[in-house]
N, C-alpha and C positions, 0 to 999 in steps of 0.2 A: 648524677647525670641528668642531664634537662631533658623535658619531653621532646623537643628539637632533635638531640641527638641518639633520644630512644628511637624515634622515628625513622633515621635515617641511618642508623646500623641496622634496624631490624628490615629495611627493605632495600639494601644493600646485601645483606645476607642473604634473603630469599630470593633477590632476584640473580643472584649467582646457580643458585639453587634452579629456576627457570630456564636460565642458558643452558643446563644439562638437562635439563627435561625436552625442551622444542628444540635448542640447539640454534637460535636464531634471534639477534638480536630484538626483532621489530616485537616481537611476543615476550619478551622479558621488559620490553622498556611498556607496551600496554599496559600490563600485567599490574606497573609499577602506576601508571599515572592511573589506572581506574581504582587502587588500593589509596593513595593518594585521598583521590574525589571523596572516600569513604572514609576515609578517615577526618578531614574537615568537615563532614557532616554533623560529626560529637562533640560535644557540647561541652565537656569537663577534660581536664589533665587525666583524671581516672578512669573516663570511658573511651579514650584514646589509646593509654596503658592499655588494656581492656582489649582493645580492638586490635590490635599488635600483636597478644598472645591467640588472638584466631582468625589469621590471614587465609584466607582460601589459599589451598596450595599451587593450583594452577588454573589457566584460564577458564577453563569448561564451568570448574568451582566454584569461578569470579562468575561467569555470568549469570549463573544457575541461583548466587546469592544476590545478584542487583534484580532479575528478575522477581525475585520473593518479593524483595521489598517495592515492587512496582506492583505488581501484584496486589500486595497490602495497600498500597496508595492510590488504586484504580476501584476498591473495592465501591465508588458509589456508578462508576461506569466498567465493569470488570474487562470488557472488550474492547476496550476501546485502545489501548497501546497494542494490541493483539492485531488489529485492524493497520496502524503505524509499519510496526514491523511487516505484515505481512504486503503490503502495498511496498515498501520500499524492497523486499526482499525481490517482488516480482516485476519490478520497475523496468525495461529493456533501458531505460537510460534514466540517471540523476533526475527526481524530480525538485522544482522549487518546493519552494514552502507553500506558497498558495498552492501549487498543482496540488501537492499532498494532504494540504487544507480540505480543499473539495473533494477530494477522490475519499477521502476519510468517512465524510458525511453523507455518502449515496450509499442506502440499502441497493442491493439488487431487485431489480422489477417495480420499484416506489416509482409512482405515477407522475407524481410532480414534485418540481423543484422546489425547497425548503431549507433555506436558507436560516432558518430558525436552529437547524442542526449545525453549523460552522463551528469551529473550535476557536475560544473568541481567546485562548491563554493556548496558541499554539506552539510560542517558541518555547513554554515552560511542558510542552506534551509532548514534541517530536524527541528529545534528548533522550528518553527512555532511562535514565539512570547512567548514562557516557554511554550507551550503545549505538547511539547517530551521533551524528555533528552536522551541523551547518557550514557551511562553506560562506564565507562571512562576501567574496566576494562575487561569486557570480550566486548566492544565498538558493544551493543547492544541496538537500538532503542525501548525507551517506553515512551508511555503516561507518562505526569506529576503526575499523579493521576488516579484512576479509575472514577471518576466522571468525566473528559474529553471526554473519550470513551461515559460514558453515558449521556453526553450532547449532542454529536455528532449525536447517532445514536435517539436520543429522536424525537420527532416532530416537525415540522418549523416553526409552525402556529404563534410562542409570537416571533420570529424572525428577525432582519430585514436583515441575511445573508443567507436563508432558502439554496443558494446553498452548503454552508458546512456541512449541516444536510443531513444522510446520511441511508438508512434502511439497513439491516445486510444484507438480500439476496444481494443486488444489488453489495453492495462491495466484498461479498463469489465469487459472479461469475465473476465480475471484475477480480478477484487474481484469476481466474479457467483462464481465457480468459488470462490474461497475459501469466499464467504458460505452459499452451497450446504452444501460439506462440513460446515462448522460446525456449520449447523441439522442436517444427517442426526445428529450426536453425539447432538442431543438428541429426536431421535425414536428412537430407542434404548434402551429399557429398562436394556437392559444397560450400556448405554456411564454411561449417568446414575450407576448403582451405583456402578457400577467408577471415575469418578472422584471419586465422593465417597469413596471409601476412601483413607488416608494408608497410602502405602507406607511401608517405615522408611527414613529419609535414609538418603543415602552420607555419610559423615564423613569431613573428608579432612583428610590429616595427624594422625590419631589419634595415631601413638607421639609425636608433638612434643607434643602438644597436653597429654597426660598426663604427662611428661615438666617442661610451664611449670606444671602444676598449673591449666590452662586448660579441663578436660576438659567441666564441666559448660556453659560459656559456651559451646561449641564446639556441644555438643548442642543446646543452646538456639536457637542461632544455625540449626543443621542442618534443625530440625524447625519451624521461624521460614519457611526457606527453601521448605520440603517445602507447610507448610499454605499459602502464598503461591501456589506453582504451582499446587496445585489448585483453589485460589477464583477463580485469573485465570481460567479458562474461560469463566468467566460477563461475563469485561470486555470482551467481542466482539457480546454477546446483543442487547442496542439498538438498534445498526446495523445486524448482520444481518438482523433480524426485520425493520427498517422500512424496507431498500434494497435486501434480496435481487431480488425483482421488476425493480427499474430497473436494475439491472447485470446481468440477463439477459433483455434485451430484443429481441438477436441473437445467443442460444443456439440450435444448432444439434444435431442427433441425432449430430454425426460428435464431440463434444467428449468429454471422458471419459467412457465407459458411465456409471462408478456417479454420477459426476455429474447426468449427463443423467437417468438414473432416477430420485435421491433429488429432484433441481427436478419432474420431473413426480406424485410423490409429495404434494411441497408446493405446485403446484397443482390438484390432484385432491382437497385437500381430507381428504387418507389420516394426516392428522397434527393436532395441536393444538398445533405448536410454533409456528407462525403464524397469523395471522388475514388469511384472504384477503378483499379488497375488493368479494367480489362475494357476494349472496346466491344468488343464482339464475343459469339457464344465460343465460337473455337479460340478465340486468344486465352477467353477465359479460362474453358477444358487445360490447357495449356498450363497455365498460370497455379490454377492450383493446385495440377499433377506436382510441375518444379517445384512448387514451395511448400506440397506434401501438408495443403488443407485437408486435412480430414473431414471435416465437418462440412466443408463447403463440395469434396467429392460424393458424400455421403446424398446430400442435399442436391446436387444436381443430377447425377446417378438415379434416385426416386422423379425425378421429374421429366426425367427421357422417358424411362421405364414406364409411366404413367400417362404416355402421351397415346394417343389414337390414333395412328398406329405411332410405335415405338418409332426415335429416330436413330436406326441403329448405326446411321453413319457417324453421329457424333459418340455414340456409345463405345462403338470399337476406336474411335480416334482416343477418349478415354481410357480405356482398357490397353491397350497398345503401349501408351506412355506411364502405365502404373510400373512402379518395379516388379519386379517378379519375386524376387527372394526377400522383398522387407515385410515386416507385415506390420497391419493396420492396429494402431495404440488399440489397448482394451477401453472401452467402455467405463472411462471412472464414474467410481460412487460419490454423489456429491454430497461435502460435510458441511454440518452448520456451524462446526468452530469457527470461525470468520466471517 
């Protein structure tokens, strides 16, 4: 029997095997094309055989093994696919590849923009081992499947990669903290300058390059690179502006100072880099009662309260439109996994 048709009885067989486990098409035919991906990974007729007598038996399996091996292939940046996932997982909608580019590359609370972090080999990093896909035409990042997502954010416990296992709050606020730092760039006069300035490339390889008589393509190719990085800045602007707000919904005074300041900043109205949803203080009251801002109740609450005298008209208009039976998220602990 040829390896061709070793291959395609043994994942004919197993994925029968799959339809009685999930009971659902769409998970038996993944099952099959990510076992596929990993098997044209092998190099030999024998490590092919090989990799056929140990299939993961089902999906949870399959990701828990593409994740190892990402793992082991991240090991000179370890967080850096951890940062991938967890950005796409907390996405309220499909990011491009640039949005995800830039969003990758901001610490939370980093002062300034730095462009020197960009992932310059991002379509060979967003793929994660078949766990994204690119949407080749509108070139929007998504999960392979929706049971990735819900593997991700599941529990670590049956695990042995618990660091890609990931809870929904903690990545929500992650993409609040990114989205934050972003906008502070461009409330910054300075910062605005200073990237619109093209530094001069690094060139790399110079004596070969002049050496093949390649000198000027090299340049080209250099300041090609250069002006790229600093136009991406603005390929995060969209989504920040219009979901900053909902991914800081249980921002907390204990998260990173300059964080914390530059959001209160951009809801105080102290900037033109967003357009806040509220004209007035009572539309406001209003506004984040209905859309059950925490952080921003919490935060205007403390500044009635602190006024001289209290303005308890706005206070009980507050209080009044709180619900009565829900109660207010706890206070998450913030992790530095991500």
């Amino acid at each position: 029997m040829t390896v061709f048709w070793s291959i395609r009885d043994t994942l004919l067989e197993k994925a029968q095997g799959m339809l009685i486990i999930h009971d659902t098409i769409p998970f038996a035919f993944l099952w099959v094309v990510l076992q596929i991906r990993a098997i044209c990974e092998q190099k030999t007729d024998e490590s092919i055989l090989n990799a056929l007598k140990d299939l993961p038996k089902d999906l949870p399996s399959t990701f828990n093994r593409i994740l190892q091996k990402v793992q082991l292939e991240d090991a000179a940046d370890p967080s850096h696919s951890r940062k991938i996932l967890s950005v796409v997982a907390a996405a309220r909608r499909p990011l491009t590849k640039e949005e995800l580019r830039v969003a990758i590359c901001i610490e939370p609370g980093q002062m300034e923009w730095n462009p020197k972090k960009l992932d310059n080999k991002i379509d060979r990093s967003l793929h994660c081992g078949g766990l994204l896909i690119l949407d080749e035409l509108h070139l929007t990042v998504h999960f392979a499947h929706q049971s990735v997502k819900q593997y991700l954010i599941s529990a670590a416990a049956e695990t042995e990669i618990p660091d890609y296992h990931m809870k929904p709050m903690e990545v929500d606020i992650r993409l609040g903290k990114i989205s934050v730092t972003y906008l502070h760039f461009g409330m910054s006069s300075r910062e605005i300058q200073k990237s619109n300035v093209l530094s001069a490339p690094k060139l790399d390889n110079l004596t070969s390059a002049i050496a093949e008589g390649s000198f000027t393509r090299t340049l080209e190719e250099a300041f090609t690179r250069c002006k790229s990085n600093v136009e991406s800045e603005n390929d995060f602007k969209g989504y920040a502006q219009d979901n900053w707000l909902y991914h800081s919904r249980i921002f907390t005074p204990e998260i990173e100072k300059n964080v914390y300041d530059w959001w209160v900043r951009l809801i105080e109205g102290n900037t033109n880099v967003v357009k806040l949803p509220w004209t007035s203080q009572g539309s406001k009251i209003k506004w984040m009662v209905h859309d059950e801002h925490w952080a921003l109740i919490s935060h205007t609450l403390g500044l009635l309260l602190s006024t001289k005298p209290p303005d308890f008209s706005d206070i009980e208009l507050c209080l009044s439109l709180l619900p009565k039976t829900r109660e207010v998220p706890p206070l998450l602990t913030q992790t530095q996994r991500f």
